[in-house]
C-alpha positions as CSV (number, residue, x, y, z in Angstrom):
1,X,-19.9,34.0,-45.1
2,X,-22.5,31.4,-45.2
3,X,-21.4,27.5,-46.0
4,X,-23.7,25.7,-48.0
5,X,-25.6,23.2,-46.4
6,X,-23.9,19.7,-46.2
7,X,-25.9,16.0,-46.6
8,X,-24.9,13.1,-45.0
9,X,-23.9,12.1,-48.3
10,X,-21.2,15.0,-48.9
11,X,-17.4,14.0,-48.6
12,X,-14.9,16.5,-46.9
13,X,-12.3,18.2,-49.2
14,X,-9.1,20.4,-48.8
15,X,-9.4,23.7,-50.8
16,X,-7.3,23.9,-53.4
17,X,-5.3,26.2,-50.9
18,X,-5.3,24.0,-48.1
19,X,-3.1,20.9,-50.1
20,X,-0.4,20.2,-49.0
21,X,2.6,19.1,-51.2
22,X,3.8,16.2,-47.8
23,X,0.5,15.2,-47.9
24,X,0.5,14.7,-51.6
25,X,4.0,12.5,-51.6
26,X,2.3,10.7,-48.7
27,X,-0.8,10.0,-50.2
28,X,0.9,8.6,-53.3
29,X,3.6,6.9,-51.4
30,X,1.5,3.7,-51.0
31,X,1.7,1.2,-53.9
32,X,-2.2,0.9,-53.6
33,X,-2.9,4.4,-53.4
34,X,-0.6,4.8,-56.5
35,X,-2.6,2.6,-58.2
36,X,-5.8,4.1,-58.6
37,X,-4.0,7.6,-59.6
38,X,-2.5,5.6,-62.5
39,X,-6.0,4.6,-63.2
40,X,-7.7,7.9,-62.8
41,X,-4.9,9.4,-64.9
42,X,-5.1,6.8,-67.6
43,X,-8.9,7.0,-68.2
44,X,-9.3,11.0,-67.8
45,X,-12.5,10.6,-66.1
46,X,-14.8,9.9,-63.2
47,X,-14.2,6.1,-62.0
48,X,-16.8,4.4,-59.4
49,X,-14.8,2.8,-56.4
50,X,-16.3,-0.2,-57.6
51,X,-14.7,-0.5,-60.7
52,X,-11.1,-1.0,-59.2
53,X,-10.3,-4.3,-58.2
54,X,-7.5,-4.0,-55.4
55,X,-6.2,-7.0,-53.6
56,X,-7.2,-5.5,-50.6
57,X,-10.4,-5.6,-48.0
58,X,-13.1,-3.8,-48.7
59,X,-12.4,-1.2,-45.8
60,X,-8.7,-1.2,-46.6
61,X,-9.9,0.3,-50.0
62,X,-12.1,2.9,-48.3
63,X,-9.0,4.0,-46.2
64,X,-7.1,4.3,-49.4
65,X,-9.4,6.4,-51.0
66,X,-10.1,8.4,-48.0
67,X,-6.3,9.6,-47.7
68,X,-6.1,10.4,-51.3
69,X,-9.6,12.7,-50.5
70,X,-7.9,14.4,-47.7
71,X,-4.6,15.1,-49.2
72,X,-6.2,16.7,-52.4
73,X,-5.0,14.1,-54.8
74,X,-8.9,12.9,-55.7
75,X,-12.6,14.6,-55.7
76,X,-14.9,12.4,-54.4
77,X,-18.7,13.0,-54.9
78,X,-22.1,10.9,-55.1
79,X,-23.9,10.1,-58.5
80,X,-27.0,8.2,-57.3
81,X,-25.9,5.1,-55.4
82,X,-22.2,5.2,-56.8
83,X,-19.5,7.6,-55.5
84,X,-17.6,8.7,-58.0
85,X,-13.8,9.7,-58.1
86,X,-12.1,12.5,-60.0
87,X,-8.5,13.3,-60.3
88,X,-7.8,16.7,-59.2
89,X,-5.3,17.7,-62.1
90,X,-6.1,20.9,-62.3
91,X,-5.2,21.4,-58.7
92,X,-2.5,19.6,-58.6
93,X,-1.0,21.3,-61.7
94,X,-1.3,24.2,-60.4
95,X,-0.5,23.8,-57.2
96,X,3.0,21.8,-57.7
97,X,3.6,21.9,-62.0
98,X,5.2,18.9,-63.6
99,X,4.7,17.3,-60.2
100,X,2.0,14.4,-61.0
101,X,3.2,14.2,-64.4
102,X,6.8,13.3,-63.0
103,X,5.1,11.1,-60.5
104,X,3.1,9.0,-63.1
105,X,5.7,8.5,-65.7
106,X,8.2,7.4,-62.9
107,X,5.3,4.8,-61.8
108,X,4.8,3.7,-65.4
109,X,9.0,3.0,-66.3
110,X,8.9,1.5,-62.8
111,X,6.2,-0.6,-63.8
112,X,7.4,-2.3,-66.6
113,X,10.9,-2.4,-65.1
114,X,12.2,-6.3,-64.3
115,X,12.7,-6.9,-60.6
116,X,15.7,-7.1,-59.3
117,X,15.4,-9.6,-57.0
């Protein structure tokens, strides 16, 4: 079997097959990380990375969205100038059902939750 040819511009991603449910936790185990899932899943669509405002450094966001790439969590993919990031729900879902959803709605109680410091 023949691979497609790959631009400079194409970002590597697991198969559905290849993710992994540790690298899943691990990928959403960072508060950050977290954070733009809750986005992604919120809005139901494609988000630029520019439209997330992280109080982070620039390349600290790029790491952040590079480990939710590799772990399967997010497509990534280039519209024009923009790279544009997916949820992969229907992997996920299939993959490990009731998984994300348990994940986001524990995020969201946690969220609104009053510290208890």
């Amino acid at each position: 079997m023949t691979s497609p040819a790959v631009s400079s511009r194409d970002l590597p991603h697991p198969t559905r097959e290849e993710i992994r449910l540790e690298g899943v936790l691990h990928a959403l185990s960072d508060p950050m990380r977290l954070r733009i899932v809750r986005e992604l899943a919120a809005v139901g669509e494609e988000l630029s990375c520019s439209h997330f405002d992280l109080p982070v450094t620039k390349s600290t966001t790029t790491h952040h969205f590079r480990v939710l790439r590799e772990s399967g969590v997010i497509q990534q993919i280039y519209r024009g100038t923009a790279k544009m990031n997916g949820l992969r729900r229907a992997d996920l879902d299939g993959l490990f059902p009731g998984l994300l959803d348990a994940l986001l709605d524990a995020a969201d109680r946690q969220a609104v939750r009053p510290d208890s410091a």
